[in-house]
N, C-alpha and C positions, 0 to 999 in steps of 0.2 A: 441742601439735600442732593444735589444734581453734582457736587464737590467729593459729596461720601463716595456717591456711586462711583465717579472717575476712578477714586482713587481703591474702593475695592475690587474694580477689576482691574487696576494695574498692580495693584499686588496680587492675585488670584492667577494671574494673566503672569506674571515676569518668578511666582514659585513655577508655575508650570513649566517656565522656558529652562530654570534652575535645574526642576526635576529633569530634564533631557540631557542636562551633563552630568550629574550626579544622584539620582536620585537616593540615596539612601543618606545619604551629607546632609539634603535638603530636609527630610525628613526627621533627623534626626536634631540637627539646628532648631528647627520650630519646635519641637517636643522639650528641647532644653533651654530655648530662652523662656517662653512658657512656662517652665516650673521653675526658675529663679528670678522670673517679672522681670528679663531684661527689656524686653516690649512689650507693647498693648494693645492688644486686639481690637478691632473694629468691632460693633455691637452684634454684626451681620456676620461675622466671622468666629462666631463662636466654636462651630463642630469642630475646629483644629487642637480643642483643648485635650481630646482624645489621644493625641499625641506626646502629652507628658507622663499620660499612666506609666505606672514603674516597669510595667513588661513592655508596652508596643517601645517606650525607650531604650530597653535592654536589647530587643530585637533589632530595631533599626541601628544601632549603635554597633553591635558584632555585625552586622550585616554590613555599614559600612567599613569598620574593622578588615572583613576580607578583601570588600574592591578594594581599599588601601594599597592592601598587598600586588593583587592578582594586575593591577591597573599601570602598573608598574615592571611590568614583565613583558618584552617582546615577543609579539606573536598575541600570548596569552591574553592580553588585554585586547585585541582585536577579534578575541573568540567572545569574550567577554563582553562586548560592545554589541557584536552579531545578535548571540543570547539575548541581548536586556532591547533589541528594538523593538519587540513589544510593549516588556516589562513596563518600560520608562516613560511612554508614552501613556498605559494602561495606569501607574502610578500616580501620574500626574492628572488624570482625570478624574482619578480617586479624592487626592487632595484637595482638588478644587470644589469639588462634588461637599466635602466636608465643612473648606472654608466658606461655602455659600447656603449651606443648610438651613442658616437661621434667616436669611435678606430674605424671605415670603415673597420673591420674585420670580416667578417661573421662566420667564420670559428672561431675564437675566443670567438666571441661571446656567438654561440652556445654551445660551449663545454661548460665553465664558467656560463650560463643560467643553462643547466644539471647537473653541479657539486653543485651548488650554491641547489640546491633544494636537494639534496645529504647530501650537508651536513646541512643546516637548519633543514632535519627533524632528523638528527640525535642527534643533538643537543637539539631539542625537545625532542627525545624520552630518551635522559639519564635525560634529565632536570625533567621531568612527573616521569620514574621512584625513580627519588632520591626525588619525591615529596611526591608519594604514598608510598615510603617504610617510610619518617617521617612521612606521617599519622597512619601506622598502627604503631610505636611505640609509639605512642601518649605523646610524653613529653611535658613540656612547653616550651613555646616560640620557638621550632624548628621551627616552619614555617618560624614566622617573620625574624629569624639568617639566615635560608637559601635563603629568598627574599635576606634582604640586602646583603646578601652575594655573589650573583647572579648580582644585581645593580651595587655594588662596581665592581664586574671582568668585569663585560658588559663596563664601563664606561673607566677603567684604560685597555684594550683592545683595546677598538675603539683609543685611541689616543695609546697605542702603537703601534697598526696596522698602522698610519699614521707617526709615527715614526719611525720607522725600518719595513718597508713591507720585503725587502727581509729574515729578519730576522722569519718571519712571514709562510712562505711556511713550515719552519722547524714542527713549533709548529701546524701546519693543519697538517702534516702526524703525529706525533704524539697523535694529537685527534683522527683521524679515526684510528692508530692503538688501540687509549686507548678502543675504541668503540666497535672494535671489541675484546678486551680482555675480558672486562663485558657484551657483549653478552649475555650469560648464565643467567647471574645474571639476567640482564635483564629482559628476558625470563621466567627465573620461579617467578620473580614479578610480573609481570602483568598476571602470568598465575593466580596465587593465589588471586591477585587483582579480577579480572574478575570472579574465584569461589565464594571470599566473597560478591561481589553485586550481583550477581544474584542469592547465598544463602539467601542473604533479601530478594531478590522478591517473592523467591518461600516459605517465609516461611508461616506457616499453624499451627492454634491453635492450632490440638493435639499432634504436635511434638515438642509443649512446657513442655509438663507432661512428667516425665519421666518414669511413672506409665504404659504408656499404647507405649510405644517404645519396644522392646526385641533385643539387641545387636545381628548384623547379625553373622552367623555362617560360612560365606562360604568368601573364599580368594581365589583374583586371583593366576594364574598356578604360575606364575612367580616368586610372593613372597613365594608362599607356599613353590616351591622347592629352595628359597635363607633361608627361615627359617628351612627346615630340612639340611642343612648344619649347623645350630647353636645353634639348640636345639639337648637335649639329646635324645636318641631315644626311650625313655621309655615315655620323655612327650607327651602330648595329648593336640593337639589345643581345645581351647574352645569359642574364640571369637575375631574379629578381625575389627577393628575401620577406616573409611577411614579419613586424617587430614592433616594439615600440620601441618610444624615447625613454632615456634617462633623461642627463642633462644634455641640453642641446640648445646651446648659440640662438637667438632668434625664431625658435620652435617652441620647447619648454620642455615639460615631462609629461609621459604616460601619452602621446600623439599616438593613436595606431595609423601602420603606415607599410612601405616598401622600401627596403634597401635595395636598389637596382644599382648592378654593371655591366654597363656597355663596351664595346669595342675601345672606347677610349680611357687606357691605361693609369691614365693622370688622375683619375677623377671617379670618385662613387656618387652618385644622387640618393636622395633622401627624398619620398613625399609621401605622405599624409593626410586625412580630412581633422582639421579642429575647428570646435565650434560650426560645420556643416558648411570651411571653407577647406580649398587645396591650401596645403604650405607646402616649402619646397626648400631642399636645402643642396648647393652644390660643394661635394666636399673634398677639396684636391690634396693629393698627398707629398707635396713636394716637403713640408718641413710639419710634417705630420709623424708623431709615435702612436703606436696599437696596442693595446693591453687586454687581456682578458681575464676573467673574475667569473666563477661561479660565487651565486648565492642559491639561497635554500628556494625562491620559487621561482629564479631564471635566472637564465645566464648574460650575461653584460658584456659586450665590447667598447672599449673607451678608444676613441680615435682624440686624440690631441693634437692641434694646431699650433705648435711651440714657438713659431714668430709671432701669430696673431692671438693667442692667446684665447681659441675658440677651442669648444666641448663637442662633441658627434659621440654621446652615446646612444649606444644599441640596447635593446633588450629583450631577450627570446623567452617565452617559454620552454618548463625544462622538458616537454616534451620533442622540443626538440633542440636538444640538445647538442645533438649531430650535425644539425645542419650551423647550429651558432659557432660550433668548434669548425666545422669546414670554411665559412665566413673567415672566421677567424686565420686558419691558415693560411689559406688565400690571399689576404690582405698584408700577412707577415711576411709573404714568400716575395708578393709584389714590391714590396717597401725596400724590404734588403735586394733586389736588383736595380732599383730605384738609385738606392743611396749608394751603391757600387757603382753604377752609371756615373753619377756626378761628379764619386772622387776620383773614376777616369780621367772625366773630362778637367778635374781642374789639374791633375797631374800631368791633362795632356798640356794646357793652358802656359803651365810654367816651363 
């Protein structure tokens, strides 16, 4: 008896965490193995047979039809994700609520209703961030590989989970401990996420010039005294940039932080709080190239370290826009009297 039990809430428990990546997939899967007896329901899990009636099937079945589509679409599937972190959640307690109708356990019930919403939105919220972090790298076809890729595990899940449930409790603690390892990561995705849309909303014609912006002068306490630990003490602050990361060498992405320049020419710094420590990045321009990229919710400077083979990207909000583009001069203007400088000197050399 104590074996049933296990194994009804790990499958009651591991559809719910299903429902968080897919819900309608999920839903759909059990209504059709169900009407062609490809599996067998537990005695206690009767209320899910509701789910092969001809219509809740028709329904869930064009329902999944559309995410199909929409899930698959840059951008579009991250509004779509936004949308269902309710939904998905509120679905997956639904289901549960049904597969446990017949157990006359209240007490079990209840708890597995609470867990079951626990873990759907969790499953939601790493699904959303590994959505929003392929949108802002923008390659091809990532969307579509991560849908199906998502489809496939939702699919090959639901019938493992029906084939080895005991086996299944494992791989849910697991998940939630995966969950909580990426936390962080998490965390400062959607933090960054959240800066670059609401940097579109607030953007404003004249902090598209970058004629009429002036790079601020003033840094908060905290960086200023992590950057006099790593500047010389003769240099002299002269301007200092708020941004995140791209890709960046020993830092990572989505860091929010400061691009600071000092008096000393050589060299831009980079620092940051991740994970609620300073990082710090020192980034010289002797055999460094500069690029600059608008995309659609910020704008990106890539500093490339072409002997060493390191990343220092930037990334601004497009509201300001002005000041990513003044950076950006700035930096180009520098580099090419840089690089004139040296082929002086070796012309002086010969």
């Amino acid at each position: 008896m104590q074996m049933e039990t296990l194994q009804l809430i790990a499958i009651a428990l591991g559809l719910a965490a299903l429902c968080g990546i897919n819900l309608y997939l999920t839903l759909f899967l059990t209504g059709l193995t169900l009407k062609f007896g490809w599996i067998t329901l537990l005695p206690e899990m009767e209320g899910l047979n509701l789910l092969q009636d001809p219509v809740v099937l028709t329904i869930t079945g064009l329902l999944y039809a559309v995410e199909f589509v929409v899930d698959k679409i840059p951008w579009v599937d991250s509004v779509w994700d936004i949308a269902h972190t309710i939904i998905r959640p509120v679905g997956a307690v639904f289901l549960v609520t049904k597969a446990l109708s017949s157990s006359h356990n209240p007490v079990l019930e209840f708890v597995c209703v609470l867990l079951a919403g626990v873990f759907a939105l969790a499953a939601h919220v790493v699904k959303t961030g590994a959505r929003a972090n392929a949108n802002l790298t923008a390659q091809p076809m990532t969307n579509a590989i991560l849908s199906l890729s998502e489809d496939i595990f939702v699919a090959v899940a639901f019938f493992l989970l029906h084939r080895y449930p005991s086996y299944s409790l494992i791989a849910l603690v697991g998940f939630i401990l995966g969950v909580i390892l990426i936390a962080p990561w998490l965390s400062r995705n959607f933090y960054a996420q959240f800066h670059y849309m609401l940097g579109r909303l607030k953007m404003r014609d004249f902090e598209k010039d970058p004629e009429r912006v002036i790079l601020p002068t003033v840094l908060p306490y905290k960086f200023e005294a992590r950057l006099k630990t790593q500047k010389d003490p003769d240099e002299k602050f002269e301007w200092a940039m708020a941004c995140f990361t791209g890709k960046m060498t020993h830092v990572g992405r989505n860091v929010p932080g400061f691009i600071i320049q000092t008096s000393n020419r050589n060299a831009l710094y980079f620092i940051g709080r991740k994970n609620g420590k300073s990082v710090y990045r020192n980034m010289r321009f002797l055999d460094c190239r500069v690029r600059f990229e608008e995309c659609f919710l910020f704008d990106e400077i890539e500093i490339k370290d072409v002997k060493k083979k390191y990343y220092y990207n930037l990334r601004f909000p497009k509201h300001h826009q002005a000041y990513a583009r003044k950076v950006f001069d700035h930096l180009s203007a520098y580099l090419h009297r840089l690089i004139d400088t040296e082929k002086l000197k070796t012309d002086g050399s010969k």
